[in-house]
mmCIF file as gemmi writes it, N, C-alpha and C atoms, coordinates in Angstrom:
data_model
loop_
_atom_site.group_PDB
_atom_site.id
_atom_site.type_symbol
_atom_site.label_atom_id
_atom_site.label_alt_id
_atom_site.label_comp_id
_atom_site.label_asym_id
_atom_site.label_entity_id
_atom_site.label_seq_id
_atom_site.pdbx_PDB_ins_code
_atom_site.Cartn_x
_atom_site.Cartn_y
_atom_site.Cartn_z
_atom_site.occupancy
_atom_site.B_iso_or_equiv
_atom_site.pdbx_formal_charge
_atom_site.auth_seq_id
_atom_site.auth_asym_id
_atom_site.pdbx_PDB_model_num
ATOM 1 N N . UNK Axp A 1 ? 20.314 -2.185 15.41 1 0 ? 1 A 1
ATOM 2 C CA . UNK Axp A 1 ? 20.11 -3.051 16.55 1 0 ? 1 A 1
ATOM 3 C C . UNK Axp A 1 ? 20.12 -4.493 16.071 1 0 ? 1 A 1
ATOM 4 N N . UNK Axp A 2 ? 20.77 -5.133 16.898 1 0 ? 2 A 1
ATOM 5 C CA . UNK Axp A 2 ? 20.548 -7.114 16.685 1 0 ? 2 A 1
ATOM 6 C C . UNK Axp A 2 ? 20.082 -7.681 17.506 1 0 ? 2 A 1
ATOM 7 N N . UNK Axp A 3 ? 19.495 -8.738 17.588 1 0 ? 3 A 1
ATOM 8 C CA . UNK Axp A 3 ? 19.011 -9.771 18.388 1 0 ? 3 A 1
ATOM 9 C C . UNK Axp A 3 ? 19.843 -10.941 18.393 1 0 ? 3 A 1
ATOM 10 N N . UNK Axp A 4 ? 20.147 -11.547 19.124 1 0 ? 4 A 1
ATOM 11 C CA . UNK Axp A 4 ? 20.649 -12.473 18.817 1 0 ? 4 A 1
ATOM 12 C C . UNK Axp A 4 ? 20.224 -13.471 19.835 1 0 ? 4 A 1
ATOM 13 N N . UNK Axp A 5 ? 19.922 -14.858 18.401 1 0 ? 5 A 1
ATOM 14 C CA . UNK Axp A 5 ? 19.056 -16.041 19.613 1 0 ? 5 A 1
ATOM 15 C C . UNK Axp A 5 ? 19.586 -17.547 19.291 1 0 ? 5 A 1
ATOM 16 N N . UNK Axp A 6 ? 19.519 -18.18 19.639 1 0 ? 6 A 1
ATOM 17 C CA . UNK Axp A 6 ? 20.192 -19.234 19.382 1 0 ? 6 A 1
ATOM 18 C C . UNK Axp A 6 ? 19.335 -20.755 19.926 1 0 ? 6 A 1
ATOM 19 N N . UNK Axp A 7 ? 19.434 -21.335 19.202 1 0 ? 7 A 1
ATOM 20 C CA . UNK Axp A 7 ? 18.539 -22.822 19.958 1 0 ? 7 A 1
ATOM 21 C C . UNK Axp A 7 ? 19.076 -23.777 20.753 1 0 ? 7 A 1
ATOM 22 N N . UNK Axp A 8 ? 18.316 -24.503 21.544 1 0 ? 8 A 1
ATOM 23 C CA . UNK Axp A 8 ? 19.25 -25.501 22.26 1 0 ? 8 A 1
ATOM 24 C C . UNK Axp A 8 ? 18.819 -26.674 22.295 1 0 ? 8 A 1
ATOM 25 N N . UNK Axp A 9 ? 19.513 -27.963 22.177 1 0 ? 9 A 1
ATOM 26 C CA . UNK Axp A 9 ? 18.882 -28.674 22.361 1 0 ? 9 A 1
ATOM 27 C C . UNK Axp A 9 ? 18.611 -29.659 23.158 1 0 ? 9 A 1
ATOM 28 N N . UNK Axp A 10 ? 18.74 -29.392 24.134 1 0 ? 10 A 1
ATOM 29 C CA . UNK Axp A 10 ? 19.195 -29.688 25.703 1 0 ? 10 A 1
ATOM 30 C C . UNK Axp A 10 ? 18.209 -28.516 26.487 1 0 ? 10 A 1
ATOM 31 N N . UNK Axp A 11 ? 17.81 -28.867 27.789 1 0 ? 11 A 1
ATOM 32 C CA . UNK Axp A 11 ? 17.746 -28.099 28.878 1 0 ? 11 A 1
ATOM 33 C C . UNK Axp A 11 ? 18.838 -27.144 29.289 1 0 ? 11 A 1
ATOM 34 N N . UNK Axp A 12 ? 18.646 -25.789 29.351 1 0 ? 12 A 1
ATOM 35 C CA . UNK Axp A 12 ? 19.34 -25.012 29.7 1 0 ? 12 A 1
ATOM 36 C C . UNK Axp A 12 ? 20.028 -24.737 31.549 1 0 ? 12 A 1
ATOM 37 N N . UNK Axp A 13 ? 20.892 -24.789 31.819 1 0 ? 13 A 1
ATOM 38 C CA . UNK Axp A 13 ? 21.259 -24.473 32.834 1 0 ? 13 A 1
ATOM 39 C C . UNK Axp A 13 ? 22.43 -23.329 32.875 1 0 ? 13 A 1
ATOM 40 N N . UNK Axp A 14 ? 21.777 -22.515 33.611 1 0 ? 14 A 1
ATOM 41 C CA . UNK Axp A 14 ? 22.007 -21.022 34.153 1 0 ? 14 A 1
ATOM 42 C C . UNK Axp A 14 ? 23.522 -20.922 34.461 1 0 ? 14 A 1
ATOM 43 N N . UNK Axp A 15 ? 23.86 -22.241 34.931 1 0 ? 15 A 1
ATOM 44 C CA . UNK Axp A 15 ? 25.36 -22.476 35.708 1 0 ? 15 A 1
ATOM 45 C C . UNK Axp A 15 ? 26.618 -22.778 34.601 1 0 ? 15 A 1
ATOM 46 N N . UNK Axp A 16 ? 25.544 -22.741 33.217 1 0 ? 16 A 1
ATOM 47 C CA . UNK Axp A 16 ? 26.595 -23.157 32.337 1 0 ? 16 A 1
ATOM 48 C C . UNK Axp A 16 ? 27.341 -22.21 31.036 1 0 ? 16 A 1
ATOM 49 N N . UNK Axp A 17 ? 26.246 -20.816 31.64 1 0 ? 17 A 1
ATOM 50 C CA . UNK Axp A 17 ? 26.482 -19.884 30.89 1 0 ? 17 A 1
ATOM 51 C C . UNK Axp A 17 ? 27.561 -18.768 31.5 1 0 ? 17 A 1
ATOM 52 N N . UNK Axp A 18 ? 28.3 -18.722 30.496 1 0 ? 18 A 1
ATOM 53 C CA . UNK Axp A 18 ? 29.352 -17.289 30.584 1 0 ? 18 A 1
ATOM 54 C C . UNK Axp A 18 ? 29.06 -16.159 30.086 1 0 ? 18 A 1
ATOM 55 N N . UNK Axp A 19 ? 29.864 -15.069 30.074 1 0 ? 19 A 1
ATOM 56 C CA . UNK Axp A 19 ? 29.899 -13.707 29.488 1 0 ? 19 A 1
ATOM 57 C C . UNK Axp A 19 ? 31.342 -13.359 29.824 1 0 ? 19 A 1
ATOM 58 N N . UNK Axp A 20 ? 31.545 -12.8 28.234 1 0 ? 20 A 1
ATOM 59 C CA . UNK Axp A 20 ? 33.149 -11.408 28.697 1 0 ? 20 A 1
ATOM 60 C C . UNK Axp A 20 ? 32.449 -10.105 28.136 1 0 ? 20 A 1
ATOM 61 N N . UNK Axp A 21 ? 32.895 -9.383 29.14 1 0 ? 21 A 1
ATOM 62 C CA . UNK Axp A 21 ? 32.89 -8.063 28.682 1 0 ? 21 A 1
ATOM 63 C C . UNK Axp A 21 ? 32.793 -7.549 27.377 1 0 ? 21 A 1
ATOM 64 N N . UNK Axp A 22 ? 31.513 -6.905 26.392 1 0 ? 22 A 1
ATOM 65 C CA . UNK Axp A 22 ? 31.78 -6.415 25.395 1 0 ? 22 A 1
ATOM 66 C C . UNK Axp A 22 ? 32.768 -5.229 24.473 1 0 ? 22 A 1
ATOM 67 N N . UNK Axp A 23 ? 33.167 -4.442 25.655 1 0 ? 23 A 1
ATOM 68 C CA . UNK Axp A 23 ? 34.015 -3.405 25.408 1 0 ? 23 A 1
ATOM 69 C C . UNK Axp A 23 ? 35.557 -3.509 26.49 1 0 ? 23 A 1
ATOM 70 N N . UNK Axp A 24 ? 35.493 -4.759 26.314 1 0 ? 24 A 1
ATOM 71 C CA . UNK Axp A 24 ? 36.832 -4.574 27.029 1 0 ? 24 A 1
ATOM 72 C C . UNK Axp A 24 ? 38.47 -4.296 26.709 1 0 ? 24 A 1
ATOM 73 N N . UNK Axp A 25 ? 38.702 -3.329 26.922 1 0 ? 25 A 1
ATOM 74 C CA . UNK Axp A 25 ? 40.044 -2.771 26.276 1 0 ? 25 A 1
ATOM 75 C C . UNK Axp A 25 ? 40.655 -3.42 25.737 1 0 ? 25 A 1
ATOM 76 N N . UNK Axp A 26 ? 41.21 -4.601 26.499 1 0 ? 26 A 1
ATOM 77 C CA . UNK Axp A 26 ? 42.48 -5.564 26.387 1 0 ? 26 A 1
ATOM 78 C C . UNK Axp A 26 ? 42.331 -6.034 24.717 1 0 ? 26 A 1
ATOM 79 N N . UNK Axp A 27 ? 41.013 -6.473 24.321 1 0 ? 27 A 1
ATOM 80 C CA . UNK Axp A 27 ? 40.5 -6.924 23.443 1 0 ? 27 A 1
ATOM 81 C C . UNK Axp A 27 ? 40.171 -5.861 22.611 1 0 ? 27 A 1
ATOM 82 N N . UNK Axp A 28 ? 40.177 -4.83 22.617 1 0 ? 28 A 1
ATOM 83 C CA . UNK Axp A 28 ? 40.093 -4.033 21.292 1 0 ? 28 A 1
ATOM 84 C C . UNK Axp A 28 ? 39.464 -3.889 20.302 1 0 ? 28 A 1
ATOM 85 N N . UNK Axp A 29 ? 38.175 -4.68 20.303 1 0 ? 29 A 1
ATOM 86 C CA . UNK Axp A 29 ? 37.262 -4.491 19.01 1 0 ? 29 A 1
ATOM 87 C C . UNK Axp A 29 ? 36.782 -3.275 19.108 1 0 ? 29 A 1
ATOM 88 N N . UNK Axp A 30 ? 37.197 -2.622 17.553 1 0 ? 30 A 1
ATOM 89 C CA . UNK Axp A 30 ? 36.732 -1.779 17.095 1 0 ? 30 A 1
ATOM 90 C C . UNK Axp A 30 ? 35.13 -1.742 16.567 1 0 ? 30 A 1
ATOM 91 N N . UNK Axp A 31 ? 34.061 -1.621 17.181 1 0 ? 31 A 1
ATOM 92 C CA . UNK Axp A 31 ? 32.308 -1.557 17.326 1 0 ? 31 A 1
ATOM 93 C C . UNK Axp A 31 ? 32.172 -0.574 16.45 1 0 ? 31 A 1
ATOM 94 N N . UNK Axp A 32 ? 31.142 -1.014 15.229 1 0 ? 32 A 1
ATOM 95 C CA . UNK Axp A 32 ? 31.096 0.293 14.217 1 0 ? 32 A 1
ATOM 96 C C . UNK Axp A 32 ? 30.754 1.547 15.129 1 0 ? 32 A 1
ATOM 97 N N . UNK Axp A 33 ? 29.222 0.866 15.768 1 0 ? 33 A 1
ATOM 98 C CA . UNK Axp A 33 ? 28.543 1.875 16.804 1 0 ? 33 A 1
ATOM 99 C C . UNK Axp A 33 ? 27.985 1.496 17.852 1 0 ? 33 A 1
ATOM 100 N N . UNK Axp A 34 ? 28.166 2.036 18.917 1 0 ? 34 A 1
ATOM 101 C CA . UNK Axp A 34 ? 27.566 2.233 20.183 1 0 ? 34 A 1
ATOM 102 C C . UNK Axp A 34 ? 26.844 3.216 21.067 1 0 ? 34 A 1
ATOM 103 N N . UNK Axp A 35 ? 26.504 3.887 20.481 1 0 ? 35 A 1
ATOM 104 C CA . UNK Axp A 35 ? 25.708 4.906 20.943 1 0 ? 35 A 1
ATOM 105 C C . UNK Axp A 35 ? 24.074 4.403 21.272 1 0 ? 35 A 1
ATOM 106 N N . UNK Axp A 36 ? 23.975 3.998 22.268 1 0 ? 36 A 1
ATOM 107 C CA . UNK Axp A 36 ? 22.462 3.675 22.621 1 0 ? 36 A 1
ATOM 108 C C . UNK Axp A 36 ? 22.224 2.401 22.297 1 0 ? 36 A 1
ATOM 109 N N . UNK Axp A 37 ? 23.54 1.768 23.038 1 0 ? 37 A 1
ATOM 110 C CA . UNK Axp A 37 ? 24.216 0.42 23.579 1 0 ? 37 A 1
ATOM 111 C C . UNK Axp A 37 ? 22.638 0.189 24.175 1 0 ? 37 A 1
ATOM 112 N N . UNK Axp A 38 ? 21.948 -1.143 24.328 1 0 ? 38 A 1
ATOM 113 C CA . UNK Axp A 38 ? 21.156 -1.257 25.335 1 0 ? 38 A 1
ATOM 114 C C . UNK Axp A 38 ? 21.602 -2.924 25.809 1 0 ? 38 A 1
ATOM 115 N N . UNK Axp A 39 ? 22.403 -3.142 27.4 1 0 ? 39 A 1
ATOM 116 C CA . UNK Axp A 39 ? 22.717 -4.58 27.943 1 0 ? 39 A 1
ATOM 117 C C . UNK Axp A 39 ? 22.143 -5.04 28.755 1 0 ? 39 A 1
ATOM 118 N N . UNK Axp A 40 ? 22.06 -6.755 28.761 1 0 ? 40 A 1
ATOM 119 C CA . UNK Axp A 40 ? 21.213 -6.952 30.1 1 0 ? 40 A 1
ATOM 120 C C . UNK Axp A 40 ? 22.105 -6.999 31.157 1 0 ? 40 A 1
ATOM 121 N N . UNK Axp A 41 ? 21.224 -7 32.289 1 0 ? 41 A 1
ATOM 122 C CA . UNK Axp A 41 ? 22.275 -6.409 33.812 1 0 ? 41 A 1
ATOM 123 C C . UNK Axp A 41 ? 23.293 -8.293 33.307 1 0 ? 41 A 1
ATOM 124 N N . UNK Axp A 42 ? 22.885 -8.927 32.922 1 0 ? 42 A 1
ATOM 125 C CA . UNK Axp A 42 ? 24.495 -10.225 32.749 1 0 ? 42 A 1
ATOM 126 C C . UNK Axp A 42 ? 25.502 -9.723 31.984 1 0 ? 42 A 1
ATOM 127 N N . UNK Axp A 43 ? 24.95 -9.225 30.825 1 0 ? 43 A 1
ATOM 128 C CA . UNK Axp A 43 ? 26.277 -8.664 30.282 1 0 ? 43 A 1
ATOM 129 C C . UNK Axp A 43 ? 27.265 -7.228 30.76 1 0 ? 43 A 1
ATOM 130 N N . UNK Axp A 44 ? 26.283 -6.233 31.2 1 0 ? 44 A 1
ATOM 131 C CA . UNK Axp A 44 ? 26.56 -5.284 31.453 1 0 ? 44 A 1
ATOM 132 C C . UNK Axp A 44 ? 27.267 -5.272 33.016 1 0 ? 44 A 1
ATOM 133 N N . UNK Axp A 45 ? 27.264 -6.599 33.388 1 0 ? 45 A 1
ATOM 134 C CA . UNK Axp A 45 ? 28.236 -6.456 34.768 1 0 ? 45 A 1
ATOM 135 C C . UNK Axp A 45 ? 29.391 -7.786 34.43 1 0 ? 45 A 1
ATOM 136 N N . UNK Axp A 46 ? 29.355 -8.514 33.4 1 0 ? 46 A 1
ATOM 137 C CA . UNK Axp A 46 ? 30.062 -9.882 32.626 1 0 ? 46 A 1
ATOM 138 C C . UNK Axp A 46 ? 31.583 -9.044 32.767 1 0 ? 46 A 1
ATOM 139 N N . UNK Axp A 47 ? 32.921 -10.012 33.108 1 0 ? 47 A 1
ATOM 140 C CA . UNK Axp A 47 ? 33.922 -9.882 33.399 1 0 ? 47 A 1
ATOM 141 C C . UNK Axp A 47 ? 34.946 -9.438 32.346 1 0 ? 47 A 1
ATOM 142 N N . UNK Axp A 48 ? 36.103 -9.129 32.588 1 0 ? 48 A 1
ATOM 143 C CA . UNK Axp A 48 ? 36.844 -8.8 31.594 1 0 ? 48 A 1
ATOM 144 C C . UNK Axp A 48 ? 37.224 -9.916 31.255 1 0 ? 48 A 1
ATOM 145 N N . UNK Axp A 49 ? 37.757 -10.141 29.773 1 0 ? 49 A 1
ATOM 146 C CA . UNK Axp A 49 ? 38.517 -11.668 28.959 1 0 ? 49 A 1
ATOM 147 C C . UNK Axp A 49 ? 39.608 -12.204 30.208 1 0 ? 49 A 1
ATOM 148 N N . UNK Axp A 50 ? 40.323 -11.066 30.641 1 0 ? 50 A 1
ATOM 149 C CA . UNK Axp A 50 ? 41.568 -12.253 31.497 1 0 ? 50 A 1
ATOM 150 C C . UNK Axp A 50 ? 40.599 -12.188 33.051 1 0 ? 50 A 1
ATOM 151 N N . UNK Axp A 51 ? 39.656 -11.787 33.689 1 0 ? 51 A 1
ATOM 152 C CA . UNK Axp A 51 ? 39.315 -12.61 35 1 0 ? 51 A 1
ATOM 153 C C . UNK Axp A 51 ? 38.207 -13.792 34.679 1 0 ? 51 A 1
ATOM 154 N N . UNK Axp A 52 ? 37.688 -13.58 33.577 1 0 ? 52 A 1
ATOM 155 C CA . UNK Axp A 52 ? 36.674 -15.04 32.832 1 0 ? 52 A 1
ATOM 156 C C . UNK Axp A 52 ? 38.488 -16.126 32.825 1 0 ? 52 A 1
ATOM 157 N N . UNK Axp A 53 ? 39.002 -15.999 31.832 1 0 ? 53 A 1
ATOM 158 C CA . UNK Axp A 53 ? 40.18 -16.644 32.031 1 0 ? 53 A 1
ATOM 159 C C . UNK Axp A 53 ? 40.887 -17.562 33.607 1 0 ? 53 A 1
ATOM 160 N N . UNK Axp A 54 ? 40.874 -16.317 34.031 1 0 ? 54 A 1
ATOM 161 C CA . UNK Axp A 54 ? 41.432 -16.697 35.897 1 0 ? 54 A 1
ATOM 162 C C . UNK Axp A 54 ? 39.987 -17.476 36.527 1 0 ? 54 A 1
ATOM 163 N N . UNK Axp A 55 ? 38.808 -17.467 36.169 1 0 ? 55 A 1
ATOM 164 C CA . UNK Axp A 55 ? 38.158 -18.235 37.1 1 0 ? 55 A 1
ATOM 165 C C . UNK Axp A 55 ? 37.684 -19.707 36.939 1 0 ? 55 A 1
């Protein structure tokens, strides 16, 4: 399992954050493992690479 956190140094705004899809075909990363994947509902509903692209 990872965490991943990052600092800011600025005020955060909600409107400025993205997500692509972690398993999205097009993109093909090979994930050592995923078995007991755990996402938050942002990522786990976050778009594929080409409609992040189109919007």
């Amino acid at each position: 399992m990872a965490d991943f956190e990052y600092k800011c140094t600025d005020c955060c705004d909600p409107a400025d954050e993205g997500a692509i899809l972690w398993n999205d075909p097009e993109l093909a990363i090979e994930w050592p493992e995923t078995s007991g994947i755990r996402l938050s509902d942002k990522d786990a509903g976050a778009p594929t690479f080409a409609a992040y692209c189109r919007s």
